[in-house]
LUMLO-873921 format. One record per residue (C-alpha): residue number from 1; residue in one letter; chain; x, y, z. Coordinates in nm, 4 decimals. Layout:
N
NODE   num   residuo   cadena         xx         yy         zz
NODE   NUM         A        A          X          Y          Z
...
***
This chain:
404
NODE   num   residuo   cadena         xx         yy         zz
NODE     1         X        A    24.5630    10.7672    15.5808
NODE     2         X        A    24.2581    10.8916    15.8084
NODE     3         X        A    24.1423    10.8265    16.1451
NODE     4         X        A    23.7914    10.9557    16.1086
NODE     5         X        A    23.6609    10.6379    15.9859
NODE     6         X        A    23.7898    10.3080    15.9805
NODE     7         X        A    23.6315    10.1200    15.7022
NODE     8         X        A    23.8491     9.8069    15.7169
NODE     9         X        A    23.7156     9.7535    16.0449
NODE    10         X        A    23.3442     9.8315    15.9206
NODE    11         X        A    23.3582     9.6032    15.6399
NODE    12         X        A    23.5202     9.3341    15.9043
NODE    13         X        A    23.2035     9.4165    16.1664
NODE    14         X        A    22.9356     9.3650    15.8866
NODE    15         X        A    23.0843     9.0660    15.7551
NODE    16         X        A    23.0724     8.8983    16.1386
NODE    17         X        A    22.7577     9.0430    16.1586
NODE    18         X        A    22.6287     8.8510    15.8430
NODE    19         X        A    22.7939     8.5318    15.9574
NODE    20         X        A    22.6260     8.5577    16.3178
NODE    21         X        A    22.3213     8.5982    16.1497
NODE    22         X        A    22.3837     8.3072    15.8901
NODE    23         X        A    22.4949     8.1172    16.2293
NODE    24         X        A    22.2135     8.1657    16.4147
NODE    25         X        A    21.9669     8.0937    16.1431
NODE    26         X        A    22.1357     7.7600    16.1263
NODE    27         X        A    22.1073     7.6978    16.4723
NODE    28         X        A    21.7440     7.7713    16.4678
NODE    29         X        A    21.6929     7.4565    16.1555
NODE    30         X        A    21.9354     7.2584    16.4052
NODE    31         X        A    21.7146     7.3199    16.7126
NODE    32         X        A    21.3960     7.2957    16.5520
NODE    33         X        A    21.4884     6.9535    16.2969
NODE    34         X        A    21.2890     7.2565    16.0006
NODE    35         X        A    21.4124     7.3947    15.7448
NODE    36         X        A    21.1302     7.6468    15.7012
NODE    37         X        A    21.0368     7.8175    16.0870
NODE    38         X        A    20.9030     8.1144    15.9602
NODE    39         X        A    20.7595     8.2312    15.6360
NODE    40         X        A    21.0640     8.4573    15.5686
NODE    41         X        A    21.2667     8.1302    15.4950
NODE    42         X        A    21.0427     8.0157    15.2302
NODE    43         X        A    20.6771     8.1669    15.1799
NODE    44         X        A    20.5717     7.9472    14.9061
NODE    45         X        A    20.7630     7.6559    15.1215
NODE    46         X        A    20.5321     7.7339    15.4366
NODE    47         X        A    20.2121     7.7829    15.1980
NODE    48         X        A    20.2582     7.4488    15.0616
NODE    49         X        A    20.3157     7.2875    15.4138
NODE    50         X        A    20.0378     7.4241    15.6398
NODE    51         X        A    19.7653     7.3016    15.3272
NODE    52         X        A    19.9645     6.9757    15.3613
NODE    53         X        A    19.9679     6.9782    15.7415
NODE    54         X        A    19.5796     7.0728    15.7521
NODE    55         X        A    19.5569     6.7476    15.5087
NODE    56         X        A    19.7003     6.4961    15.7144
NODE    57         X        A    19.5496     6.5915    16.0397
NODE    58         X        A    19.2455     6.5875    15.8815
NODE    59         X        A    19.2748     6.2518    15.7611
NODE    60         X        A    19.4506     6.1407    16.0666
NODE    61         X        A    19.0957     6.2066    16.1952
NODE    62         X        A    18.9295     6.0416    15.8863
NODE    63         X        A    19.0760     5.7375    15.9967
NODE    64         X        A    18.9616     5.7388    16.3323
NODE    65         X        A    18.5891     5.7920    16.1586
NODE    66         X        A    18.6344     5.4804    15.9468
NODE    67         X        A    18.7215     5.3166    16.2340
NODE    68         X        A    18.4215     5.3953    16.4323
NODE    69         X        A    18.2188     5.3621    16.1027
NODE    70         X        A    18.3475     4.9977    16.1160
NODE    71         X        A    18.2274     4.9501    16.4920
NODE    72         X        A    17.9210     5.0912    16.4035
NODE    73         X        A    17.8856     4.8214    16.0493
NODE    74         X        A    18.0165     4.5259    16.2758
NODE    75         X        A    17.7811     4.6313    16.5871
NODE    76         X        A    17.4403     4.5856    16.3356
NODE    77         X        A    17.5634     4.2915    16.1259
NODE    78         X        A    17.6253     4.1225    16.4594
NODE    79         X        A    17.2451     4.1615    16.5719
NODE    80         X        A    17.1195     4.1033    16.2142
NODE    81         X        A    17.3311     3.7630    16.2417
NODE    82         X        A    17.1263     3.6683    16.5438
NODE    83         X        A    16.7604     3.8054    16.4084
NODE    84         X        A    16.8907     3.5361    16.1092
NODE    85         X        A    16.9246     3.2559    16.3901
NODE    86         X        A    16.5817     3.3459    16.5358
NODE    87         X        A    16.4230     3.3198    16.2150
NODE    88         X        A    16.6212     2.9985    16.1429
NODE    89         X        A    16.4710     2.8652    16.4103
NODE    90         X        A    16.1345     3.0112    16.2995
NODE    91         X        A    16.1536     2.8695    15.9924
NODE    92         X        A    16.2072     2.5372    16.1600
NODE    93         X        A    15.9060     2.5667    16.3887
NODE    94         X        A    15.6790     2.6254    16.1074
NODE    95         X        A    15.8256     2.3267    15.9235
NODE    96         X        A    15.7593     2.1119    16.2882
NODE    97         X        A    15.3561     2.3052    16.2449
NODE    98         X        A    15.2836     2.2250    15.9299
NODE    99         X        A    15.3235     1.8381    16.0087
NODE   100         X        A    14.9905     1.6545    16.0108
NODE   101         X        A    15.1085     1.4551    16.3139
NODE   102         X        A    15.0703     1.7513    16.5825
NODE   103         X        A    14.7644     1.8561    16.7616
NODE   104         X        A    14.5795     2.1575    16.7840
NODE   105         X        A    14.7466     2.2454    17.1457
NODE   106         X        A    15.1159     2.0869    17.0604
NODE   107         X        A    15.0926     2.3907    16.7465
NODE   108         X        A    14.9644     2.6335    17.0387
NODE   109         X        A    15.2857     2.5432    17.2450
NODE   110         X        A    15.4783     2.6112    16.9225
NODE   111         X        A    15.3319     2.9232    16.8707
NODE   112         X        A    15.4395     3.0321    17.2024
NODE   113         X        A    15.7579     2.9651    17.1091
NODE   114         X        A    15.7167     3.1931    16.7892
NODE   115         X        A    15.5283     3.4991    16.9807
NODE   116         X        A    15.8478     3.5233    17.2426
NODE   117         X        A    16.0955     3.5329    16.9371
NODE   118         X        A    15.8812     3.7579    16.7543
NODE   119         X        A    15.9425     3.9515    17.0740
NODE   120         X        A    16.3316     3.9217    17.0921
NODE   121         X        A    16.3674     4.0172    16.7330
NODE   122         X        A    16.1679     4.3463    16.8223
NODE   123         X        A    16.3708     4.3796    17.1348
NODE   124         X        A    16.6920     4.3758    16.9242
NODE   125         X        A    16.5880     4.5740    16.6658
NODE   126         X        A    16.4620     4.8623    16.8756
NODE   127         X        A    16.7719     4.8268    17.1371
NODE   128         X        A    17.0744     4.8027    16.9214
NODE   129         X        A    17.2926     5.0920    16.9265
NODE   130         X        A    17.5639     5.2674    16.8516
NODE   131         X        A    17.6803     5.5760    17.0572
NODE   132         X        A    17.2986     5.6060    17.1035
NODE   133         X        A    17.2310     5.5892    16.7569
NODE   134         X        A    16.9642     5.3644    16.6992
NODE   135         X        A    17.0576     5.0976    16.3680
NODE   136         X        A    16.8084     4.8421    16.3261
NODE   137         X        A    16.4877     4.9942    16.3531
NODE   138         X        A    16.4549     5.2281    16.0248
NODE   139         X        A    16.5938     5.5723    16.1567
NODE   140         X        A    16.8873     5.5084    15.9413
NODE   141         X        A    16.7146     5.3015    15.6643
NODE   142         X        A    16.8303     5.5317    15.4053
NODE   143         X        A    16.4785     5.5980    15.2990
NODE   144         X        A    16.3968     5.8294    15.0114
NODE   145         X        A    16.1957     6.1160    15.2111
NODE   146         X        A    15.9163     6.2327    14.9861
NODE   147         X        A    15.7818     6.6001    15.0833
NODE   148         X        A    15.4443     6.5172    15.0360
NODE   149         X        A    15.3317     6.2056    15.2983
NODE   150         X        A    15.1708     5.9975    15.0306
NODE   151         X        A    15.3051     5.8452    14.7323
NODE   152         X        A    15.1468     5.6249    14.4849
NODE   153         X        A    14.8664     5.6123    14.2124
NODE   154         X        A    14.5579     5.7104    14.1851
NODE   155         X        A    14.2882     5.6653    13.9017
NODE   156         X        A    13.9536     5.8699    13.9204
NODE   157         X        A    13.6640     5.7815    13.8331
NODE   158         X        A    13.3801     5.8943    13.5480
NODE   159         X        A    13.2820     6.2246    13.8383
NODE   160         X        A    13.0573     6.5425    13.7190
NODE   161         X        A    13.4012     6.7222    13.8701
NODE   162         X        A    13.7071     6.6269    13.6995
NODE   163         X        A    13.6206     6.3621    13.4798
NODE   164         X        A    13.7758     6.0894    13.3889
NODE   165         X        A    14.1850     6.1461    13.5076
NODE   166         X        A    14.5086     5.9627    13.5822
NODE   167         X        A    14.7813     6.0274    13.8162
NODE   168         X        A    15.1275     5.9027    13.9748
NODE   169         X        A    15.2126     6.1211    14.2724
NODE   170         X        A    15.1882     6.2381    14.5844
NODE   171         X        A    14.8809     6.3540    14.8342
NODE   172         X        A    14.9397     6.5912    15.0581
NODE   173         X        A    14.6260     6.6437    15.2633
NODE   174         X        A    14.6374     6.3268    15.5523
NODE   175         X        A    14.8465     6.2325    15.8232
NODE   176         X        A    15.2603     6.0625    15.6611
NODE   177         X        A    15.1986     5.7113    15.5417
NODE   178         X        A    14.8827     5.6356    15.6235
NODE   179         X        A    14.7438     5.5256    15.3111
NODE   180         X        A    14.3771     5.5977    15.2264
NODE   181         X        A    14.1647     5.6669    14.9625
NODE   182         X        A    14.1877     6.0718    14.8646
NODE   183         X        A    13.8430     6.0973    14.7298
NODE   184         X        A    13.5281     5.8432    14.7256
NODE   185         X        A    13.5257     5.8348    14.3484
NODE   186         X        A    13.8779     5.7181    14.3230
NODE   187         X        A    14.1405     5.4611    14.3681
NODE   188         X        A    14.4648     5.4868    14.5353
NODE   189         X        A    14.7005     5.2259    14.5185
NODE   190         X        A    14.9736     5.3306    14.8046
NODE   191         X        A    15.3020     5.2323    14.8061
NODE   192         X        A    15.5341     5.2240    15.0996
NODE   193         X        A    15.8927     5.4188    15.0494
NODE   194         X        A    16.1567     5.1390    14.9488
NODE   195         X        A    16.5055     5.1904    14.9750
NODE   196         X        A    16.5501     5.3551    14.6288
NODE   197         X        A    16.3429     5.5238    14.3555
NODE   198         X        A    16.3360     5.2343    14.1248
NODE   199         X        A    16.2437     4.9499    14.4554
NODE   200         X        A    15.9724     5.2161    14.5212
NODE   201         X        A    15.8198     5.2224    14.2025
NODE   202         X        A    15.8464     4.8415    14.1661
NODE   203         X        A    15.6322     4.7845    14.4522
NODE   204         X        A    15.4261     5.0612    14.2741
NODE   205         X        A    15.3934     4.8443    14.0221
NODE   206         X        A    15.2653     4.4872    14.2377
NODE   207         X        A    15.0155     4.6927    14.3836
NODE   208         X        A    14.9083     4.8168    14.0546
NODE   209         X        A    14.8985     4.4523    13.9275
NODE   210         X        A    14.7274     4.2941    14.2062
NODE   211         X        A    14.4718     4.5787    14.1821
NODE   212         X        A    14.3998     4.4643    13.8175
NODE   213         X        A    14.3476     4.0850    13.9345
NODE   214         X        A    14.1571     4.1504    14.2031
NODE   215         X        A    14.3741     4.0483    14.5340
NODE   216         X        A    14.3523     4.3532    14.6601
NODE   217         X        A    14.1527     4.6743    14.6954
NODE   218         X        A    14.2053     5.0344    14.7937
NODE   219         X        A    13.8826     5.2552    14.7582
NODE   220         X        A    13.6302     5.2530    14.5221
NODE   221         X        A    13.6318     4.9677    14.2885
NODE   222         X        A    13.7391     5.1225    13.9176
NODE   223         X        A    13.6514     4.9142    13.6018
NODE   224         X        A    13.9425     5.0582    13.3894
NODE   225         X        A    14.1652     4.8790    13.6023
NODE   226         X        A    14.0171     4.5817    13.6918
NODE   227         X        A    13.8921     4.5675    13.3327
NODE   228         X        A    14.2412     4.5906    13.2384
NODE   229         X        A    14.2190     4.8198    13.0160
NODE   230         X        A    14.4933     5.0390    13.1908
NODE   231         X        A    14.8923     4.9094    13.2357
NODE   232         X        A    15.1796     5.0553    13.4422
NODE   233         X        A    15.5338     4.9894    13.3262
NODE   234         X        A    15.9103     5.0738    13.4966
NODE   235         X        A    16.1870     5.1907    13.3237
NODE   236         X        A    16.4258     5.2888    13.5791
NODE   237         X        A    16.3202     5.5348    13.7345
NODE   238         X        A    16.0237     5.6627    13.5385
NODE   239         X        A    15.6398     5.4808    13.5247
NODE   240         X        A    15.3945     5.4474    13.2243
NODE   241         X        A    15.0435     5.4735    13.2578
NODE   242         X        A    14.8590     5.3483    12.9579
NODE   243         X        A    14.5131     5.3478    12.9163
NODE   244         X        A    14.2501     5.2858    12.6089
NODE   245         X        A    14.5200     5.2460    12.3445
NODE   246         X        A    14.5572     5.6313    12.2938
NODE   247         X        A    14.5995     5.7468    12.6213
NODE   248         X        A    14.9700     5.7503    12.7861
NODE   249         X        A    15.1224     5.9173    13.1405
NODE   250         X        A    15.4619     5.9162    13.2069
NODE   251         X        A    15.6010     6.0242    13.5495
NODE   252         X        A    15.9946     6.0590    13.6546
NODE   253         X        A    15.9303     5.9092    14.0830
NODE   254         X        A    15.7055     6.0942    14.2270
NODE   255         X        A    15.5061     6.4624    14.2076
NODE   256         X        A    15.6180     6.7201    14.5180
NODE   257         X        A    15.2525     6.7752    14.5411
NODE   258         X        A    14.9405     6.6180    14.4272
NODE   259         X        A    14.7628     6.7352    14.0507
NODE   260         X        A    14.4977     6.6279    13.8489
NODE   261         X        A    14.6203     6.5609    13.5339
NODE   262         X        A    14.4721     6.5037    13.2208
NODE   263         X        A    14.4892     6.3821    12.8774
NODE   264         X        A    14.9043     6.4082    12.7463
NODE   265         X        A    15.2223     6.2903    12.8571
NODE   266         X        A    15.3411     6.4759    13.2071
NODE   267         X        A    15.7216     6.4355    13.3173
NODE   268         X        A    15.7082     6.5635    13.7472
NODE   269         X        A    15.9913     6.6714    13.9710
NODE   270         X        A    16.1444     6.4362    14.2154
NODE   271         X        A    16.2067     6.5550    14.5935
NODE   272         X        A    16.3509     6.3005    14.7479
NODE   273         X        A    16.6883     6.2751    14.9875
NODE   274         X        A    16.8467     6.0150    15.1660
NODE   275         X        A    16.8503     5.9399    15.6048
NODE   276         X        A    17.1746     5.7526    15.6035
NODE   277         X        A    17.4722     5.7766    15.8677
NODE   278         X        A    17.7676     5.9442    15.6671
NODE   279         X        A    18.0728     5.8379    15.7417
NODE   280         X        A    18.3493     6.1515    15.7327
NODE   281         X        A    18.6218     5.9688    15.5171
NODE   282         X        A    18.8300     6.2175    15.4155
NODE   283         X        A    19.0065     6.5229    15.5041
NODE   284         X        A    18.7760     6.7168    15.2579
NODE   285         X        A    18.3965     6.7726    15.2199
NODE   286         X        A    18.2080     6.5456    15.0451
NODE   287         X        A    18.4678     6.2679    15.0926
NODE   288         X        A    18.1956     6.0454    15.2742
NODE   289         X        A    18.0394     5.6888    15.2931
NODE   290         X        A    17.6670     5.6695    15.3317
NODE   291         X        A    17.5644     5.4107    15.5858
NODE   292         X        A    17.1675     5.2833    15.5513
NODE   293         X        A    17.0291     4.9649    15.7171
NODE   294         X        A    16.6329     4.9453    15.7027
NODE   295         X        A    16.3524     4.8446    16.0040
NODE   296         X        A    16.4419     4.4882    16.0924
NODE   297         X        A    16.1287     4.4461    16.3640
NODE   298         X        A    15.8732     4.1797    16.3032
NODE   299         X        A    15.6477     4.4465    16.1221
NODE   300         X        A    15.9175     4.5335    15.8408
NODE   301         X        A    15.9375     4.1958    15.8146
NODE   302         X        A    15.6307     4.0792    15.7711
NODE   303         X        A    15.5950     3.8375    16.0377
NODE   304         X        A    15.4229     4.0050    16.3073
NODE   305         X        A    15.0790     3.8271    16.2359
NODE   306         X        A    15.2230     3.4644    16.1204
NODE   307         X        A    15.0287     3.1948    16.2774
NODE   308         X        A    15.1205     2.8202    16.3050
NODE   309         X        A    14.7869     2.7350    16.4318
NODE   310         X        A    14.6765     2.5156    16.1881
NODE   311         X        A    14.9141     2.3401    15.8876
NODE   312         X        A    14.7635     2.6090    15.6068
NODE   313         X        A    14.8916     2.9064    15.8250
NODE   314         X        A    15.1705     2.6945    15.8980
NODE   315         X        A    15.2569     2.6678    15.5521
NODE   316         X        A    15.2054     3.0842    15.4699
NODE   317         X        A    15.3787     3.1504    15.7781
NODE   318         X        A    15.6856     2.9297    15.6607
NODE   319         X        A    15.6795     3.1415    15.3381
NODE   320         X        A    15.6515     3.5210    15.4911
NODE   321         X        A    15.9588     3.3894    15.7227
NODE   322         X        A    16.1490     3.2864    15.3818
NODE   323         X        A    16.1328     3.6200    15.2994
NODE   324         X        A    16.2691     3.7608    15.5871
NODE   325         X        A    16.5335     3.5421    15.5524
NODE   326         X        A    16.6369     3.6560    15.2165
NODE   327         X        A    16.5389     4.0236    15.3816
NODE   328         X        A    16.7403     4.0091    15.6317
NODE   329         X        A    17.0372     3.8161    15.4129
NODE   330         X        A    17.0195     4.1057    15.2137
NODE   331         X        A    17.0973     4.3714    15.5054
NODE   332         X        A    17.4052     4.1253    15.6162
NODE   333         X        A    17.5064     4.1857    15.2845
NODE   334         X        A    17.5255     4.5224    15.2485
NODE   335         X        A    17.6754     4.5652    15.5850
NODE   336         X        A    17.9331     4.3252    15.4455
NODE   337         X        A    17.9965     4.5589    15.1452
NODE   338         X        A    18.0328     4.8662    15.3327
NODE   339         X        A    18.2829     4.6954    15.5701
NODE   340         X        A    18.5269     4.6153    15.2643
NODE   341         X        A    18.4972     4.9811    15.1587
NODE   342         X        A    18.5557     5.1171    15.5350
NODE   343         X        A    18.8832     4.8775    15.5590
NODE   344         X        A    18.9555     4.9768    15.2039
NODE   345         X        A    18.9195     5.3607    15.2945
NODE   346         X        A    19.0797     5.2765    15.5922
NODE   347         X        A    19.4083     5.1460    15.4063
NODE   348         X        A    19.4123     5.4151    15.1401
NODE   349         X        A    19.3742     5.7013    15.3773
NODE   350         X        A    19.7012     5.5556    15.5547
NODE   351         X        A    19.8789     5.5079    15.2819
NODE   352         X        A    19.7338     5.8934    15.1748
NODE   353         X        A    19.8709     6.0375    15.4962
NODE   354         X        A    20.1846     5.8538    15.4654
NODE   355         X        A    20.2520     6.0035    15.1462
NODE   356         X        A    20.1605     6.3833    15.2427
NODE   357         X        A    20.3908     6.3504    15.5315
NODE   358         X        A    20.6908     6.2100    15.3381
NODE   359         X        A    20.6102     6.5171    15.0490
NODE   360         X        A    20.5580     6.7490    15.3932
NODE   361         X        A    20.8666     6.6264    15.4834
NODE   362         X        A    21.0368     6.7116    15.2327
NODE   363         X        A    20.9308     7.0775    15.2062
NODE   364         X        A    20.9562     7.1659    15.5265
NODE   365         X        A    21.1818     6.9017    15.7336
NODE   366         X        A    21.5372     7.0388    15.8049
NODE   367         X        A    21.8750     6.7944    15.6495
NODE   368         X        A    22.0377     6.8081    15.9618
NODE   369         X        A    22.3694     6.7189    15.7386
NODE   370         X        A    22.3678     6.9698    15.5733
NODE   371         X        A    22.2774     7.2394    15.8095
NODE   372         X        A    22.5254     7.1229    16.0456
NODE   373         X        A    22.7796     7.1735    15.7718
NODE   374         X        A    22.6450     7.5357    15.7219
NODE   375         X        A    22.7552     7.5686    16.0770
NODE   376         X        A    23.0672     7.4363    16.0915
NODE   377         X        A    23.1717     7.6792    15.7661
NODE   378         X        A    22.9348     7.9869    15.9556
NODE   379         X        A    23.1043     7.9105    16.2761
NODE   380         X        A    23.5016     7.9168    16.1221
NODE   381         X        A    23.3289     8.2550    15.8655
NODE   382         X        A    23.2522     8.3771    16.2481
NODE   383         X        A    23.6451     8.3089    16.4004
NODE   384         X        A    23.7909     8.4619    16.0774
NODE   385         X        A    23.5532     8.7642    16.0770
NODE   386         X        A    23.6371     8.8150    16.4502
NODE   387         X        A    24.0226     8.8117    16.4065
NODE   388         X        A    24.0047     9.0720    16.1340
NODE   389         X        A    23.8271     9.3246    16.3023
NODE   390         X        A    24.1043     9.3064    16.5684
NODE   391         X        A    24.3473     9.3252    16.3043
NODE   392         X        A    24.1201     9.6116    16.1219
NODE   393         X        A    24.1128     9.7795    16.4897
NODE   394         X        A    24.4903     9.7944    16.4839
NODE   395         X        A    24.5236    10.0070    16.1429
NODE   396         X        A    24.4905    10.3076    16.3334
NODE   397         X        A    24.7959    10.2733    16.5278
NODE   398         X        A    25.0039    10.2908    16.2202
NODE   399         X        A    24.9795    10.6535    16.2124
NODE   400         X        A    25.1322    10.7242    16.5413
NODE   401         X        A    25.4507    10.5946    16.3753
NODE   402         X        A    25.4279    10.8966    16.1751
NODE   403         X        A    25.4537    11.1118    16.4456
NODE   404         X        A    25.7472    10.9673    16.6572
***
C-alpha cells in the first residue's frame, strides 16, 4: 500500500478525461448537424467534400447562366419572329406590285411602305439587346475570323512576272473585306465569311461558277476561266482547283497569308476561330454552349436595294425577300435548338447538383441518431468515470486504519 501515487484514481481521471473528450466531440456533430468539422475527423472525408462542395456551387451558378443564356435565346428569337412578320408582309406587298392592275404611283405608295419596314427591320436588328450585348446585328454571328482580311481565289494571268499561277487564299495587303482585285493581271473572286468553313467555301464555289458563265466579274477578264477550262470542287472542307487536264490545287479553307503558288498539289493551314456568346454550363472549364446568331439588317439580307417600282423588280424583289424568309427561318431555328439544349442543360445540371449534394451528404452530413446515442452512452461513460475517481480518491484513507 503507498500514498505517493494513487494510480486507481489516475486511471479513473484519464478515463473521464477520454469520455469528456468523446462527449464533447459528439456535441460538436450534434451542434453542427456534421459529422466531419475539422479535417482531424476524417481528412480523406473533408478532401472529398470541399471538391464536392466547390462542384455544386459551381453549378448552382451554372444554372443561373443557362438561365440567362435562355433570356438571352428567347430575347433574339422574339425580334427575329417579328423581322419574319415584316417580311411577311413584304412578301405580300411585292405580290400586290407585281400585279398589272396598279399604276406607276399606287407601286410608289407601296414602296413607301417597303422603305419604312426596311427601316424597322434595321432598327431591330441594330437595337436588340441583351445586358448590352448586341444579338442581331453580326457581333455574335459566330463568324470564322480569318487573320488575313481577304479570302477567296485568285487566278493570274499569262504576266512576264509570275507566269501563269493559281491560288485559294487569303490577301493581306487592303483594308478587311473589301474585296478588290490584288493585281491588274488577275482575277479575284471574293467570298464573304459564312458561318462555317464548308458554307464559306460553297459560296466560294457560286462565285467561281458564275465567273465561268459570265454573270459576274471581278478584275481582269481571264480566258481559263471563262473558257472553262479550269473547275473548283468542295469536299468538306477542302477545294480543288483543276485546270488543263494535268494541272490540280488542293487547299484545306483558307491560307494565313497570301502565296503564289505554282504547278503541284498545296495543302494550307487554316486560322480561323469562332465570335460566339459562350454560355458557362458547367461547374468546370470547357463545359460551355456556344451561342451565334448572324447580321439580320436589310443588307445581310439582301433586301436593302429591292424595288417594287415596276412588276419585273417586283417580281426579283419578291424572290430576294423569299430568301430572307428562309434566312431568317433558319436563325429561328437555331435559336430553337439551342433553347432545347439550355432547358436540357438546365435539367441535367439540377439533377447533377442534386446528386453531389445527396453523395456530399453522405460524407460529410452528421446521423443525428446515432450521434445522439454516442452521447447518451459518453454522457452515462462520464457519471461512471466521475463516481470512481471519488471512490479511487477514498483508497487512501484505508491506510489510516493501519495506524489506529
Amino acid at each position: 500500500m503507498i500514498i505517493s501515487h494513487n494510480l486507481a484514481a489516475l486511471h479513473a481521471f484519464h478515463r473521464l478525461r477520454i469520455n469528456r473528450r468523446s462527449a464533447a466531440n459528439n456535441l460538436e456533430k450534434l451542434s453542427s448537424g456534421f459529422r466531419i468539422n475539422k479535417a482531424a475527423d476524417d481528412a480523406a472525408g473533408l478532401a472529398i467534400s470541399e471538391k464536392m462542395r466547390a462542384q455544386i456551387r459551381g453549378l448552382a451558378q451554372a444554372t443561373r447562366n443557362i438561365q440567362d443564356g435562355i433570356s438571352l435565346v428567347q430575347t433574339a428569337e422574339g425580334a427575329l419572329g417579328t423581322i419574319h412578320d415584316i417580311l411577311q408582309r413584304m412578301s405580300e406587298l411585292a405580290v400586290q406590285s407585281a400585279n398589272g392592275t396598279y399604276s406607276d404611283s399606287d407601286r410608289q405608295r407601296i414602296q413607301e411602305e417597303v422603305e419604312e419596314l426596311k427601316q424597322e427591320i434595321d432598327n431591330i436588328a441594330a437595337n436588340t439587346e441583351f445586358n448590352g450585348i448586341k444579338l442581331l446585328d453580326g457581333s455574335v454571328a459566330g463568324k470564322i475570323k480569318i487573320t488575313a482580311p481577304y479570302i477567296g481565289v485568285w487566278v493570274f494571268g499569262q504576266n512576264p512576272t509570275h507566269g501563269q499561277r493559281w491560288g485559294v487564299g487569303s490577301y493581306p495587303n487592303s483594308a478587311p473585306f473589301e474585296f478588290v482585285s490584288p493585281a491588274s493581271s488577275s482575277v479575284w473572286i471574293p467570298t464573304e465569311i459564312k458561318g462555317s468553313i464548308h458554307e464559306t467555301l460553297l459560296e466560294m464555289k457560286r462565285n467561281f461558277d458564275k465567273l465561268k458563265h459570265n454573270e459576274i466579274t471581278y478584275g481582269t477578264a481571264n480566258t481559263l476561266i471563262q473558257n472553262h477550262e479550269m473547275d473548283m470542287h468542295v469536299y468538306g472542307n477542302t477545294v480543288i482547283i483543276t485546270a488543263r487536264g494535268d494541272f490540280t490545287l488542293t487547299g484545306d479553307a483558307y491560307l494565313q497569308d497570301a502565296e503564289y503558288l505554282t504547278g503541284s498539289p498545296a495543302t494550307y493551314e487554316v486560322t480561323a476561330a469562332e465570335s460566339t456568346i459562350q454560355i458557362q454550363a458547367g461547374p468546370q472549364a470547357g463545359q460551355t454552349v456556344s451561342i451565334g446568331i448572324h447580321d439580320v439588317q436589310s443588307t445581310a439580307l439582301q433586301i436593302a436595294d429591292i424595288s417594287l417600282a415596276t412588276p419585273t423588280t417586283a417580281e426579283d424583289a419578291g424572290r430576294k425577300i423569299a430568301q430572307a424568309i428562309d434566312y431568317v427561318s433558319t436563325e429561328r431555328s437555331k435559336l430553337g435548338a439551342w433553347q432545347n439544349r439550355l432547358e436540357n442543360a438546365l435539367h441535367n445540371a439540377a439533377i447533377y447538383a442534386e446528386n453531389l449534394t445527396a453523395a456530399e451528404s453522405r460524407i460529410r452530413d452528421a446521423d443525428m441518431a446515432k450521434q445522439l446515442m454516442e452521447w447518451t452512452k459518453q454522457t452515462m461513460f462520464i457519471h461512471v468515470s466521475q463516481a470512481m475517481l471519488a471512490q479511487a480518491n477514498q483508497i487512501p484513507n484505508q491506510i489510516l486504519a493501519l495506524l489506529k
